[in-house]
N, C-alpha and C positions, 0 to 999 in steps of 0.2 A: 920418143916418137913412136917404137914397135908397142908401146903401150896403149898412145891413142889410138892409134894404127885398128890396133885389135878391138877393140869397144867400136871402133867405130864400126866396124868392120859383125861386129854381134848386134848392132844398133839395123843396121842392113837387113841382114838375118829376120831379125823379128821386125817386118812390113810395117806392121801396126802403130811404132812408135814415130812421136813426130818430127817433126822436121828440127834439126838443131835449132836454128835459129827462130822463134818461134813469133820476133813484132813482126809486128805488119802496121799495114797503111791507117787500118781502122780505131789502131791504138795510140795515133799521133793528138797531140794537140792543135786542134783548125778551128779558125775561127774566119769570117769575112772581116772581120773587122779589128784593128785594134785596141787594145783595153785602155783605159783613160787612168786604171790605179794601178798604182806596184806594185801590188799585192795579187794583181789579177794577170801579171805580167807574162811574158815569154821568158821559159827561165834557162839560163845554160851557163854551162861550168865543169870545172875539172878539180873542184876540191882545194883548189888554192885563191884556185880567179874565178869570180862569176861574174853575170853580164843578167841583165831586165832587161826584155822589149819592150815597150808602151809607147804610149801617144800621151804628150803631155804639152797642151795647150798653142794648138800647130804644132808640134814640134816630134819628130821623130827621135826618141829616147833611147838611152843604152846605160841603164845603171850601173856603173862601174864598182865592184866589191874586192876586195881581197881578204881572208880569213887571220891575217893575224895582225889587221889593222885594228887597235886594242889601248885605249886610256886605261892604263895601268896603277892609277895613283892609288894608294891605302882609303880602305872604308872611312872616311874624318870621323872619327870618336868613335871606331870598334874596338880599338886595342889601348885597353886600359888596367888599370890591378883588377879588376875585376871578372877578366875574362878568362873564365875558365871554369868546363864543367860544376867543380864542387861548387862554385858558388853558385851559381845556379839552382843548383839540386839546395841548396840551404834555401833560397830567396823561397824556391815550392814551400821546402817544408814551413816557411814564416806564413803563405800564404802572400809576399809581397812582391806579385808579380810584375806588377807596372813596371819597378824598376829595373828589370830584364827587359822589358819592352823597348824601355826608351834605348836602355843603352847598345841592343843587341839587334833588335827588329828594327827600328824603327830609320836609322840609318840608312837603309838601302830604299824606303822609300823618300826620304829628303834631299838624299846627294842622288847627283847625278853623274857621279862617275866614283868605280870604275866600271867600264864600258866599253862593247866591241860600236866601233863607228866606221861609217859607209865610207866610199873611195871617193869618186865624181860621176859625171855624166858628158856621153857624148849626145849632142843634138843636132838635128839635120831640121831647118826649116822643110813642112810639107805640106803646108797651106794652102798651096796655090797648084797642090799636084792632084785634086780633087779624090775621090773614094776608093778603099783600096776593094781586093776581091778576095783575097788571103790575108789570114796572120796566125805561122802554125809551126809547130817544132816538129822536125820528122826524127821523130828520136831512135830510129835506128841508123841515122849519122850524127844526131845530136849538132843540128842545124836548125836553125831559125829563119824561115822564110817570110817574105812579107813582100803580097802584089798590088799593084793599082791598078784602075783600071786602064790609063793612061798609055802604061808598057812597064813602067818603071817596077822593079824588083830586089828587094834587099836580102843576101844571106851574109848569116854571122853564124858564128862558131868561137866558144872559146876550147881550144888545143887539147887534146886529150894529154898531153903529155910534154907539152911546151908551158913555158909562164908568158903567154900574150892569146889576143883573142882577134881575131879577122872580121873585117865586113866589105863586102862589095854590095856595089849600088851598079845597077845596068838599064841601058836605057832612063839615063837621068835629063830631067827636064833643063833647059838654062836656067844662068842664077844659083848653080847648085851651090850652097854653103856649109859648112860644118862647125861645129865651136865646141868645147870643154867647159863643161860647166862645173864651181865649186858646190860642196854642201855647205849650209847657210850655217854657217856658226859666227857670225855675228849678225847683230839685229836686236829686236828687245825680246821682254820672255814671256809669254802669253802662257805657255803649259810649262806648270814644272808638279814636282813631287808626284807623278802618276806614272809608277812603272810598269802597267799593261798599256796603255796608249803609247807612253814615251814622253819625257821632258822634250821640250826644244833645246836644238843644239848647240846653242849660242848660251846656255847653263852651263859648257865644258870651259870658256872663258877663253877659248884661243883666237890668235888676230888672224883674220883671216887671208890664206896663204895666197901665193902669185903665179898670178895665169900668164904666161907668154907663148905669144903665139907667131909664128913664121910661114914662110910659102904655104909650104907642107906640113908644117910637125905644130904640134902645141904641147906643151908640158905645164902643171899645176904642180908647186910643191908647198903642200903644208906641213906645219909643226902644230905637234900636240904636247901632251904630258909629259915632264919629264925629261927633255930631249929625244923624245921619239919623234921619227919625222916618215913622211913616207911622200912618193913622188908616183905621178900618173902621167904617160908621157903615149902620144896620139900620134903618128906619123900615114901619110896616105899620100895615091899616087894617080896618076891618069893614066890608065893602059890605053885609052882610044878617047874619041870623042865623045864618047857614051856610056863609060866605065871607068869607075873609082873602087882602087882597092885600095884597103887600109887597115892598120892595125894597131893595135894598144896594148898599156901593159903596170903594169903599180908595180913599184917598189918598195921596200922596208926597210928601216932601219934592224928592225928585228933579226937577227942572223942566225937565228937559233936552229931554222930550218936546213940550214947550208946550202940553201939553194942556187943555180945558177943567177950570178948578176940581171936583172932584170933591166937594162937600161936600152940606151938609143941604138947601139953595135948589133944588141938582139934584135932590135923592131927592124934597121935597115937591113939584116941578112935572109930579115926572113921574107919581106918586102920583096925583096929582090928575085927571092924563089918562087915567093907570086901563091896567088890563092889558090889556084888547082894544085898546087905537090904538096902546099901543108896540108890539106886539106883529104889528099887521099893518104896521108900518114894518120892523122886524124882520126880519120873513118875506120883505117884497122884496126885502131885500137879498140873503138867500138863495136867493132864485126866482133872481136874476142871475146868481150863483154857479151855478146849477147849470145854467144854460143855456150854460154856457160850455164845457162837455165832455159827454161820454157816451159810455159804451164797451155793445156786448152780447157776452158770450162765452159757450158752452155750459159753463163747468166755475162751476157757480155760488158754489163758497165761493169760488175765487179773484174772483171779481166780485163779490162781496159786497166783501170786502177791500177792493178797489180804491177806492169807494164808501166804505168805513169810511176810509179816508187820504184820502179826497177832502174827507170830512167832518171831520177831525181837523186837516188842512191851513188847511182853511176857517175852522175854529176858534183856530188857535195862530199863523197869521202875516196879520199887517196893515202895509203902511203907518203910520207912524207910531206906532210900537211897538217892541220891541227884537224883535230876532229869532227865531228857535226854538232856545232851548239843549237840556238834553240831555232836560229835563221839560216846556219851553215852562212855560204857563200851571198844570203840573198839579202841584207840590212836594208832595212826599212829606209827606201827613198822619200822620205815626203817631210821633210827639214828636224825631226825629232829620232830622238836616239830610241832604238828599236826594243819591242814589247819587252819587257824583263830585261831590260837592259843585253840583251842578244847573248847571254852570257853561259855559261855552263852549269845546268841544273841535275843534281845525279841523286836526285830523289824518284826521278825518274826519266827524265827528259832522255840524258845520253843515254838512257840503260836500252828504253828501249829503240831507239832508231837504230841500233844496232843488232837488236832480235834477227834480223832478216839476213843477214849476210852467211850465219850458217848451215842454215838449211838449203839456201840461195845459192851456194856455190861463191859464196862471194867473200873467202878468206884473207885474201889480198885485199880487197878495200878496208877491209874489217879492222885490220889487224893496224892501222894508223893509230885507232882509237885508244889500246894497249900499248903502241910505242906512246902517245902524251902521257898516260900514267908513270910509264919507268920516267919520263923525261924527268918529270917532276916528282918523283919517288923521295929526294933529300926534302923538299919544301914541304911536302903531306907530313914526314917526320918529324919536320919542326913545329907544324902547328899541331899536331898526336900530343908532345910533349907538354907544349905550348898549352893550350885549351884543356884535356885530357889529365895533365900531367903523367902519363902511359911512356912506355916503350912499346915499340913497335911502329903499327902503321895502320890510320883513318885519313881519309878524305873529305874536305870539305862537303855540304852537301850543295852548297852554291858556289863557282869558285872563278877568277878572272883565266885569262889562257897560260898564266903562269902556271896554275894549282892556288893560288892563294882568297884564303876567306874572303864573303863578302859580307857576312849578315843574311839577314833577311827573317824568316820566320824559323827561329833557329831549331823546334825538333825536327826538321831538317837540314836546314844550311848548318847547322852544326850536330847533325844525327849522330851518334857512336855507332853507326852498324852502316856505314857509307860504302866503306872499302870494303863490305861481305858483299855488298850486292854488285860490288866491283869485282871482286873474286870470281862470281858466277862467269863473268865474260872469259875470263883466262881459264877455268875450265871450260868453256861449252869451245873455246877454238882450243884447247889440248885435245878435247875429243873429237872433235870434227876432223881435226889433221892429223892426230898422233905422230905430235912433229917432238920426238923426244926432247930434241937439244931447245927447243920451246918450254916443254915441260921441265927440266932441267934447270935452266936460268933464268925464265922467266913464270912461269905458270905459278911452279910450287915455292920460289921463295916471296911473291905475294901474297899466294894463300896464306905462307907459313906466317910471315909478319901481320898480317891482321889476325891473326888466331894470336899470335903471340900477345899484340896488343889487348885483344877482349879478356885473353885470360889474368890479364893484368888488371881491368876495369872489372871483371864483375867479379862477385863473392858468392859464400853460398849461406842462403838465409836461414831461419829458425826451423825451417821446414826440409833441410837438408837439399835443396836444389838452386843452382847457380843461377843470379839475376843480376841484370843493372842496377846500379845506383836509384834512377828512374828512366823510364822507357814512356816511347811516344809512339803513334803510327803518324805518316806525313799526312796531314793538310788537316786531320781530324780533326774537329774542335779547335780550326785553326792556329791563333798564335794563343791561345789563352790559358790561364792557369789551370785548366779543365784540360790542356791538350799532354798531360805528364798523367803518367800513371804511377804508381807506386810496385805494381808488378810486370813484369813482362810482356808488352805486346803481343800478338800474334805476327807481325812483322819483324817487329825484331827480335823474336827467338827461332821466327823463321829462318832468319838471315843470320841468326848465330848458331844453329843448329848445321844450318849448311857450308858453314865455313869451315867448322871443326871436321864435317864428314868428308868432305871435300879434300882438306888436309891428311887427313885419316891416309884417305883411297891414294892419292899423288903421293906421298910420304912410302907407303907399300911398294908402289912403284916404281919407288927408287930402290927400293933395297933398303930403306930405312924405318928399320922395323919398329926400333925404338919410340923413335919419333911418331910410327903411325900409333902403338900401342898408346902414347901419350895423349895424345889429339882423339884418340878414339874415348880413352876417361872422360876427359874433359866435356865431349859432346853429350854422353851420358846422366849427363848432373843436370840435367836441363829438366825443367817439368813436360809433362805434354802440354800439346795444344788445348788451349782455353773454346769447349765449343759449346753452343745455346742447349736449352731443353729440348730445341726442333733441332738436336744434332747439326747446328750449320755454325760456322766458325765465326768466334765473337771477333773483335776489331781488340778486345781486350778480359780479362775476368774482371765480370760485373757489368762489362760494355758490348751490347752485341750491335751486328748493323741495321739497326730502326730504323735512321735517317738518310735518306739520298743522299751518296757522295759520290765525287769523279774519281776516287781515289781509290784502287781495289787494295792497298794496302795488308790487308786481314788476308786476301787470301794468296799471298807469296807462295806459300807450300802448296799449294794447288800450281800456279803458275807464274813464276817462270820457274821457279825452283826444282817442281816435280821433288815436294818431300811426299806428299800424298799422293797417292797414284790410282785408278780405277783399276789398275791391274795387281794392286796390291790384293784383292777380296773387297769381299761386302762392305767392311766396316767401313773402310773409304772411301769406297764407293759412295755410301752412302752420305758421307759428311761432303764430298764435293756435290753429289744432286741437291743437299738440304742449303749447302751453301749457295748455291748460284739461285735455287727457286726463293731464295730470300731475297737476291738481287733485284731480280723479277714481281719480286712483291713490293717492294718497295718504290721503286721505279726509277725515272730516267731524270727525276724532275733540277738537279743538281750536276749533271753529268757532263763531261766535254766528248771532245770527238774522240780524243784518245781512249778516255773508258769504252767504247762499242769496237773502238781494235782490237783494245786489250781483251774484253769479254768474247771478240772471237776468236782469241786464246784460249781463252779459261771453257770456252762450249766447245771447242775442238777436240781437247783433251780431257773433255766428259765425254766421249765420242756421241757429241750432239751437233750433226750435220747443219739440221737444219736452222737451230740457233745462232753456231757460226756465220753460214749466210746471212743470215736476217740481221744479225751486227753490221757487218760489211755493208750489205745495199744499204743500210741507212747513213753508216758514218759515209760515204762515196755519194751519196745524194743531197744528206741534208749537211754536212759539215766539211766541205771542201768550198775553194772559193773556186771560178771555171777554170783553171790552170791546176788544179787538182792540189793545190796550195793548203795546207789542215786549216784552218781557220775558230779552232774549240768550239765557237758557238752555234746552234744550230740556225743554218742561213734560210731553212725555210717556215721558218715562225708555224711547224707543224704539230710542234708538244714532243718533241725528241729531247728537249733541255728547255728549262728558265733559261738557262743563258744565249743571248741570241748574239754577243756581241764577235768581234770577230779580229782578235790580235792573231797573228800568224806564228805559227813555230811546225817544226817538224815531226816531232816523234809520232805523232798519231800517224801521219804518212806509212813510215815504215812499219808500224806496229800491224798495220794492216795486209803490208806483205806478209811478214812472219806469220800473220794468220790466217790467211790463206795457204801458206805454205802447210803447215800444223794441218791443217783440214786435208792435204793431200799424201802427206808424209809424216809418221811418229818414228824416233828408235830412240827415248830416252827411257822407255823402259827396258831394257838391254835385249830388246829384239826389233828388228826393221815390219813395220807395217804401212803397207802402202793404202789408201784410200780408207783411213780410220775413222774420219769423220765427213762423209761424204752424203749429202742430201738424196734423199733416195729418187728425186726429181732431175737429181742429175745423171743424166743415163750415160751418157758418153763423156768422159772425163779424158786429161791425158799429163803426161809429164815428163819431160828429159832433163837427166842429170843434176836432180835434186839432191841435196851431201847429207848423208847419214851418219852419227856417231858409227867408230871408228874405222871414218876415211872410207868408207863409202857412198861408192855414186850409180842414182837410181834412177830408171825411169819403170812408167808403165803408163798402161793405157786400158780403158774401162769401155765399153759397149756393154750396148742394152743392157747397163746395170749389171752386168758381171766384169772382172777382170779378166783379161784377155791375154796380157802378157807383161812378163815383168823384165827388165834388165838388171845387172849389177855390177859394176865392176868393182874392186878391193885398188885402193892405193897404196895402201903399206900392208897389204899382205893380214891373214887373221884367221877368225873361227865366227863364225855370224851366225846366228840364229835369223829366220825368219818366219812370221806366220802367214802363213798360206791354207786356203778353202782345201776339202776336200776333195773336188772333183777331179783331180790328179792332171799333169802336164807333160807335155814332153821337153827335155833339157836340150844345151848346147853348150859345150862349155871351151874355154879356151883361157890357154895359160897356166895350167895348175892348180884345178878345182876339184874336190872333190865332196860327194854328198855321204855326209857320217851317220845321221841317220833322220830318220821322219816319225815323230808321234805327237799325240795331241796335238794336232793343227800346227805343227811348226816343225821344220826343217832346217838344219844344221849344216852347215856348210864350210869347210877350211878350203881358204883360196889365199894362194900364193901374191907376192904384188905385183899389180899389174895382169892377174887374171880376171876373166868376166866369166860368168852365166847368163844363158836367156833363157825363160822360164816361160814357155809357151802355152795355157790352158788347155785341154781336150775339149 
């Protein structure tokens, strides 16, 4: 407490900084009207349970989710003698790729499970209640509102911190009815083998489950796969003659989570406490949540945005919960099992929705992501050995909520450099929090095991530098005998290069020298990076990037990685400006919405201001659906992408915070910089308690194009460098800070934990 106490308390101090809490009204989602698709919905959740608003044919909608409702069955004809690395790598060398196709790809587009699948739906006839005047989330309660013109008013809320979800209706017309509605899995099968639409769900082969319904309450319980069953249970009450509260809630078989019983005893207690007290429990929690960041920029839809993923983050990852797959909490309501099977893609999909959480301040959400890894730590092992024939530790590159393979286009779903780009994550949260006993037991014996793993796969070739068997970058040259290379990617030496240094540095840091001296050889034998004659970084040797692709792949070591840095010198420099104006030259014509997030990554950390923005407003205008929902294809048919279609997943969302954040805040090159890629159009900028490698938390604030003032507090205490302008400041410090010295544009700082600086401009 005497911690915050004091920050808060230097936050004071320096006028300029803003306001903790930083939504506001302007940032909510409003609309007059409600949306007619799911995908355009009203969206809310807490990372276990989500809930869709819509309007769906009269009928007032509430798509009912929960994240670890999961068709579990084995890929039918992925595991057979055949499956495993070498053979692979032999079928290239024959040239006889088909028959990887069929047996390895070709599977996940045919079957239709295994599969994350939707909950139900609650439906309110509103036909007869004629136009409404609102349909809007104020997501700084993370409430869903919705008015008519009539009188009548609906809020919902699912719990920040409960497993059920609330709605009152007020001022209800007579006739008010309510029902549970199942998903359609049975019927006949109109779509199947198309896994960006979705097979229909009536392909999973289940009978469909039993609705019962009473005064008050209804419950639906189906059975799925396997004897997995899960159960959706509605109860609601009459407070007056004009007011219906009520509440809902799924349960699982699955018990992996340990969570509290989800059943009838919870709906009636809470029931009984009534909408207003959950409801300001609720709302605390999301008052904390939103004290935890804030950003102000003059270009308001990108900050609106920002604010909409800060809000959508808030809602779809928890702590004790499964992670954010490619729909989180929100499965595709419309009778078909959702785009890619709604399933876990870590070619890229999990990597990056998760960018944002530690710059964001949002280690606690974050850090769910890394408990489903340990979860299934023994399963990755098995299929390492399994496919690989290795020790150690690789991850599927597509995998169900267990960990377990599915197929798909296997230089990814079955990449050998899965678990490096896994690794990145357990480093960027050891340094964000320098939570040792993190680093300790978890951080560095993942690192260590997929290093242990790679050095067990690769060898070292006639040319005396260590390589894979054969190497791919994702989505290149799709699934074809064209997409294997015979030497090293630029991805994946990216990501082998980073695992071993990474190992290296954590190993040190234990005190184990041995170990880092080892890991440091090992990273060594690697060749450099394969770059064009225009010095920009090939996708491959002999492969440079000619062709439009969504996939920045080639250039990892730019970003996220940070192996090549602009603050390294010229040379660098110079291959990330020849690499990104190759981007640019090429064009957008192949690109999804996630490529213009990620690229205002990769422009940030060229400190190009202004490119960052101009990624942002476009992915935020042309490739969101109006619920701010990523939709990959560009929705305004304006030449932003060929691709105009519009399957929903998430990572572009957050990819977008992260890069916004990156535009306001850098310290991955082992000094804190605030405003490094900032548009020079942006005259007045600002930011509180953005989290900076090691465990500190920043703000500042920018007028007329200068900085004006910075804050810092230290959580676990340090020596921080920062760069700072020359025209000198006056200080404030508290807690046990002191200033070591100041040259070349940067200043030195040892602060105790729990001490702050404010750094006031002259």
């Amino acid at each position: 407490m005497h911690m915050r106490i004091t920050f808060l308390l230097a936050l004071c101090i320096s006028a300029s900084c803003i306001q903790a809490s930083g939504q506001e009204k302007q940032h909510n989602l409003a609309f007059d009207t409600l949306s007619k698709q799911w995908d355009e919905a009203l969206p809310i959740g807490n990372g276990m349970l989500g809930g869709l608003v819509w309007e769906k044919k009269g009928n007032l909608r509430i798509s009912l989710d929960r994240a670890d409702l999961w068709d579990e069955r084995p890929m039918k004809g992925l595991h057979r003698d055949e499956f495993s690395f070498q053979w692979v790598h032999q079928q290239v060398d024959k040239k006889q790729y088909d028959t990887v196709q069929k047996l390895f790809d070709h599977p996940y587009d045919r079957e239709p499970a295994p599969s994350k699948i939707p909950g139900a739906a609650i439906e309110v006839p509103i036909n007869t209640w004629g136009q409404q005047s609102l349909a809007s989330v104020d997501i700084k309660t993370a409430t869903s509102i919705v008015k008519w013109k009539n009188g009548t008013t609906l809020k919902s809320f699912v719990h920040a911190t409960a497993l059920l979800g609330w709605f009152r209706f007020e001022n209800i017309p007579t006739g008010f009815d309510i029902n549970l509605v199942a998903p359609q899995y049975q019927g006949s099968v109109k779509n199947a083998g198309d896994p960006v639409r979705g097979d229909d769900l009536s392909r999973l082969g289940y009978q469909q489950g039993v609705i019962k319904k009473t005064k008050n309450c209804i419950t639906y319980h189906q059975k799925g796969w396997g004897g997995f069953h899960y159960t959706v249970r509605l109860e609601w009450k009459r407070v007056n003659a004009k007011t219906i509260e009520g509440v809902w809630t799924i349960s699982s078989s699955n018990e992996k989570f340990k969570l509290p019983q989800a059943d009838s005893i919870l709906l009636t207690n809470h029931l009984n406490d009534g909408f207003d007290k959950d409801h300001a429990t609720h709302v605390r929690w999301w008052k904390n949540y939103w004290n935890r960041s804030a950003i102000r920029v003059p270009d308001k839809l990108i900050e609106k945005q920002w604010y909409l993923e800060q809000y959508k983050f808030g809602s779809a990852a928890r702590k004790n919960a499964p992670p954010i797959s490619l729909q989180a909490i929100w499965t595709a309501d419309n009778g078909r099992i959702p785009p890619w099977k709604g399933d876990y893609h870590h070619d890229l999909n999990t990597q990056l929705s998760y960018w944002p959480s530690y710059s964001g301040n949002h280690l606690e959400e974050g850090i769910g992501y890394l408990d489903h890894l340990d979860q299934n730590k023994e399963n990755y092992k098995r299929y390492t050995k399994l496919y690989f024939g290795a020790d150690g530790l690789n991850v599927p590159g597509v995998t169900t909520l267990e960990g377990t393979e599915m197929g798909g286009w296997i230089q990814y779903a079955l990449s050998p450099t899965v678990s490096s780009w896994l690794s990145h994550h357990y480093y960027l949260q050891w340094r964000y929090s320098m939570d040792r006993n993190f680093l300790k037991d978890r951080a560095y014996p993942w690192i260590a095991a997929a290093a242990t793993y790679l050095e067990n796969l690769t060898f070292i070739d006639n040319n005396g530098f260590r390589k894979l068997p054969i190497s791919s970058s994702p989505e290149i040259n799709n699934n074809s005998l064209a997409a294997w290379f015979s030497q090293n990617t630029n991805y994946d030496l990216s990501l082998m290069i980073f695992n071993f240094k990474a190992a290296k540095e954590l190993a040190l840091e234990l005190g184990l020298k041995k170990m880092s001296a080892h890991w440091d050889s090992i990273m060594n034998q690697f060749p450099v990076f394969s770059v064009s004659a225009e010095k920009g970084l090939n996708i491959a040797p002999g492969l440079g990037y000619t062709t439009s692709h969504r996939h920045f792949s080639h250039l990892m070591s730019i970003h996220p990685l940070g192996l090549i840095k602009p603050e390294n010198g010229d040379h660098e420099k110079n291959i990330i400006r020849h690499s990104l104006q190759q981007l640019d030259k090429i064009g957008p014509s192949q690109w999804c919405g996630y490529s213009y997030a990620w690229l205002s990554n990769l422009k940030a950390r060229a400190k190009d201001g202004d490119g960052a923005a101009k990624a942002l407003k476009v992915f935020a205008h042309a490739f969101c659906s109006i619920n701010s929902f990523h939709v990959n294809g560009d929705q305004t048919k304006s030449g932003y992408s060929n691709m105009t279609y519009r399957p929903f997943t998430l990572e572009g969302n957050f990819a977008f915070a992260a890069g916004l954040q990156e535009m306001l805040l850098q310290s991955h090159a082992g000094y804190i910089e605030v405003f490094p890629a900032v548009p020079n159009e942006w005259k007045d900028v600002s930011f509180n308690t953005l989290r900076a490698e090691g465990a500190y938390l920043v703000s500042a604030v920018r007028k007329m194009g200068e900085t004006k003032s910075i804050v810092i507090r230290s959580e676990k205490g340090g020596t921080v460098k920062i760069k700072l302008d020359t025209r000198g400041f006056n200080k404030k410090t508290y807690g046990g800070v002191k200033i070591l010295h100041q040259e070349n544009g940067f200043t030195t700082i040892k602060m105790e934990a729990g001490g702050s600086i404010v750094l006031d401009y002259l």
